[in-house]
N, C-alpha and C positions, 0 to 999 in steps of 0.2 A: 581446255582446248577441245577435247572430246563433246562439246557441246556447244560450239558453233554451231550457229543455224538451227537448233531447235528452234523449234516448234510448238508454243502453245496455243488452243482455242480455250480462250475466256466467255463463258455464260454464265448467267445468274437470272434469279427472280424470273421463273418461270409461271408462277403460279396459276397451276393447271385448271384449279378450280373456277378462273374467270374466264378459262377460254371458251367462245363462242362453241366452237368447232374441236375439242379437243384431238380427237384423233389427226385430223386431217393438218391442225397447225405445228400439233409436236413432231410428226412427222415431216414434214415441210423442214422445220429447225433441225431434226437431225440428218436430214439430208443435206442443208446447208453445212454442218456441221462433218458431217462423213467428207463432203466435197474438201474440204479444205485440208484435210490429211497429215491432220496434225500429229507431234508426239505425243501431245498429251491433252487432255480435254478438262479442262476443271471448273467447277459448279461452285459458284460461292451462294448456294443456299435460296431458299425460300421455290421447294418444288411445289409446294402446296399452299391454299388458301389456311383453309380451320383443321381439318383430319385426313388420315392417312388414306380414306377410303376414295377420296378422288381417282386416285391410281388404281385404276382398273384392269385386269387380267388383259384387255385390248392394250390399254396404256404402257404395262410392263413389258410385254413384248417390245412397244418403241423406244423405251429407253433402253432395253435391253439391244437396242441396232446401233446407239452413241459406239464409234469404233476409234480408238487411237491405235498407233505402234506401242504404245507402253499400257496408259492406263486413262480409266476415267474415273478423276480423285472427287471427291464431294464434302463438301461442311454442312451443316443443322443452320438454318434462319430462325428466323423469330417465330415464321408462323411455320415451321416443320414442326417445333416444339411442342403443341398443341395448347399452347397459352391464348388461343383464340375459340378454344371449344367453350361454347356456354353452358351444357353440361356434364360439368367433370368429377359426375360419380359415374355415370356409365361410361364414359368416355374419358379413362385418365388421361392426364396429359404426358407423363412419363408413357405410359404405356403405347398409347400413339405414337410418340417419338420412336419407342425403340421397333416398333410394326414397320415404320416407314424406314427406318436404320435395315431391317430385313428385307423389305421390298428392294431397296436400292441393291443392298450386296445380291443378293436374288438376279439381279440385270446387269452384273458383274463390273457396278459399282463401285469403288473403294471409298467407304466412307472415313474420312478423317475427325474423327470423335477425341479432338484435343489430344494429338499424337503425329508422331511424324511418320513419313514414307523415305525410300529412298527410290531414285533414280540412278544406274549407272549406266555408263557408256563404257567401255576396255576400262583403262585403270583409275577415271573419273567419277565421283557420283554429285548429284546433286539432293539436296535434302526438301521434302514438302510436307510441311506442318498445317495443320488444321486446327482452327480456335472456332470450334462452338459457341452457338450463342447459348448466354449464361441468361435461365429465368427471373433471376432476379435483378437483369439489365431491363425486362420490358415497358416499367413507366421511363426507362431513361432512355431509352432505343432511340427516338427523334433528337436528345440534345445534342448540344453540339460537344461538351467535355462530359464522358459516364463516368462512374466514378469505377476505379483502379478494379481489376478482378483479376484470377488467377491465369492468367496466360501464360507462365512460367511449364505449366505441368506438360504443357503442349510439346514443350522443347527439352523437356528432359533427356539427357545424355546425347544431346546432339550435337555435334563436333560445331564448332567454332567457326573454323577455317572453312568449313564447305559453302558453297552459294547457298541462300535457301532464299526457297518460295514459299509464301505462309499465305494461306486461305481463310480470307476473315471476313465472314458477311456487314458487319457493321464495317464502317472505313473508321470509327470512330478509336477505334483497335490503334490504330497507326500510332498515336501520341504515344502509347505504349510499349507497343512495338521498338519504336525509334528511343525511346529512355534503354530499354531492355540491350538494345544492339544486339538483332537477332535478324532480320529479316530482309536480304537486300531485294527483293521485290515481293509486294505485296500487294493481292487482289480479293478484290473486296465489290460487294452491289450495296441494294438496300434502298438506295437513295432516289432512284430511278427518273432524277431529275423532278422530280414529283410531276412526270409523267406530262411537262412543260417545258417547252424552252424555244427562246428567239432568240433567231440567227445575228448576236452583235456580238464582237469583240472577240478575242482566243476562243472561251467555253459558251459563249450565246448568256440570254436573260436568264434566270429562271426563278421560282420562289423559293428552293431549295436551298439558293443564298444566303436568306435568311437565319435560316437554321444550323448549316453545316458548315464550316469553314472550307472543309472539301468536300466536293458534289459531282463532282463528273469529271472522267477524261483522266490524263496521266499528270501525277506528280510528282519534283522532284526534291525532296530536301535530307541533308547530310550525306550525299551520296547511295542515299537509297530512291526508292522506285515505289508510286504508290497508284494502281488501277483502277477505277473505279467505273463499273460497266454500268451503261444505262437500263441495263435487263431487258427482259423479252417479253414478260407477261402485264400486266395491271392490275391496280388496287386500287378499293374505294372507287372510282369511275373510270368505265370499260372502254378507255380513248388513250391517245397520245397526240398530244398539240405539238408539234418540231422536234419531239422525242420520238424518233424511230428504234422499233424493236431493235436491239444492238449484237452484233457477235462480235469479238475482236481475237484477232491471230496476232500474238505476240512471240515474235524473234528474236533467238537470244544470241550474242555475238561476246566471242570473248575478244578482252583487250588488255 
C-alpha cells in the first residue's frame, strides 16, 4: 500500500554517440526527465554507441543532473559492453564496460550489474533487479527466442512475496523471466521500433514485427507486465519515421 502512486520514468537507448548535438539534447531529456518528478528513473541500457569515451567530463556533469526522490537505477546494453569496439587489444571490451560502470556510479548512477536493489516506503519495500547483457547473447540480440542464460544470479536471495521490477535491456529476457516467476513488471528497450513505425492498429506498422514477437508498448501475460520503451537515441541511421524519441512515467497503484 506504501506504494501507491509511485512513480516511475522509464528511458533507454540513449545512445550518445549518434547525437547530433550531444550536450544540448541530453540535456533537453534530463530536463524532461527532472520535470516529471518521478521516484525513480531507470535506464534500461545502451548509454553509448562503441566506448565509454563518448561520455565526456561536459556529459557527466548532465547525467550527473538525472534527479529522482529515491534513485537512478541502470543495466549494461549490448553496446555499453564494448562488443562494438573494432579494436579490442587497446580497447578491451571488459574494460570499457567496467570504465563506463565507473562513470555512471560517478553521476550517482546505481548501476544494477545482475543484482537486486531495494526500495522502501515505512514498513513496505519493493525489490529492483538488473539483468545485464550477457556477451555471449550478441549474434543472438535481434532474434526473437536467445537461448536460456543465467538470470537467476540476478535474483539471488530475493524474497518471493515482494513486487519486483527487473531491468532488462533485451525484452527477449521476458520468456524467461515469466518460466522463472520472478518479475511482476518488466522494462526493457533495445528494439526501438527499428526506429519505424505507422500509425495502424493498437501498436502502429513496424518492421520490428518481423523479428520480435514483442516490440513496443506494454504487455500483458500471466498477470505480469512487460514495457517496452521506444528509446531516445538512434542506430545505424540518424532518423526516426513515426517513432518519436520516448520517455514513459509509469504508475503504480496497489490493488
Amino acid at each position: 500500500k506504501e506504494f501507491d502512486g509511485y512513480r516511475i520514468t522509464h528511458i533507454t537507448d540513449l545512445h550518445i554517440g549518434s547525437m547530433v548535438n550531444p550536450q544540448e539534447e541530453l540535456a533537453r531529456i534530463a530536463e524532461l526527465c527532472n520535470g516529471l518528478q518521478s521516484d525513480a528513473v531507470m535506464f534500461t541500457g545502451d548509454l553509448i554507441n562503441i566506448r565509454q569515451e563518448e561520455i565526456t567530463p561536459d556529459l557527466e556533469d548532465i547525467l550527473r543532473s538525472f534527479k529522482a526522490r529515491d534513485e537512478v537505477f541502470s543495466v549494461m546494453g549490448n553496446h555499453d559492453i564494448g562488443i562494438c569496439i573494432k579494436d579490442s587489444i587497446t580497447h578491451r571490451p571488459e574494460v570499457n564496460a567496467q570504465q563506463l560502470i565507473d562513470k555512471e556510479l560517478r553521476c550517482g548512477w546505481q548501476v544494477l550489474d545482475d543484482k537486486t536493489a531495494y526500495i522502501r516506503r515505512g514498513v513496505d519495500s519493493i525489490a529492483v533487479t538488473g539483468i545485464s547483457f550477457k556477451k555471449e547473447l550478441h549474434k543472438e540480440r535481434h532474434s526473437a527466442k536467445i537461448p536460456d542464460t543465467d538470470i537467476m544470479k540476478a535474483y539471488k536471495n530475493v524474497p518471493t512475496e515482494l513486487f519486483n521490477i527487473t531491468l532488462a535491456h533485451i525484452p527477449q529476457h521476458w520468456n524467461e523471466i515469466l518460466d522463472a516467476n520472478k518479475a511482476d513488471l518488466t522494462l526493457s528497450g533495445h528494439v526501438h521500433a527499428m526506429q519505424m513505425k505507422f500509425p495502424l492498429g493498437k501498436r502502429g506498422v513496424s518492421p520490428s514485427r518481423i523479428l520480435y514477437k514483442r516490440w513496443s508498448g506494454l504487455y500483458e501475460e500471466q498477470g505480469r507486465w512487460l514495457n517496452i520503451n521506444d528509446g531516445l537515441g538512434c542506430i545505424m541511421y540518424p532518423m526516426r519515421i513515426g517513432t518519436p524519441p520516448t520517455i514513459t512515467q509509469i504508475t503504480l497503484r496497489h490493488r
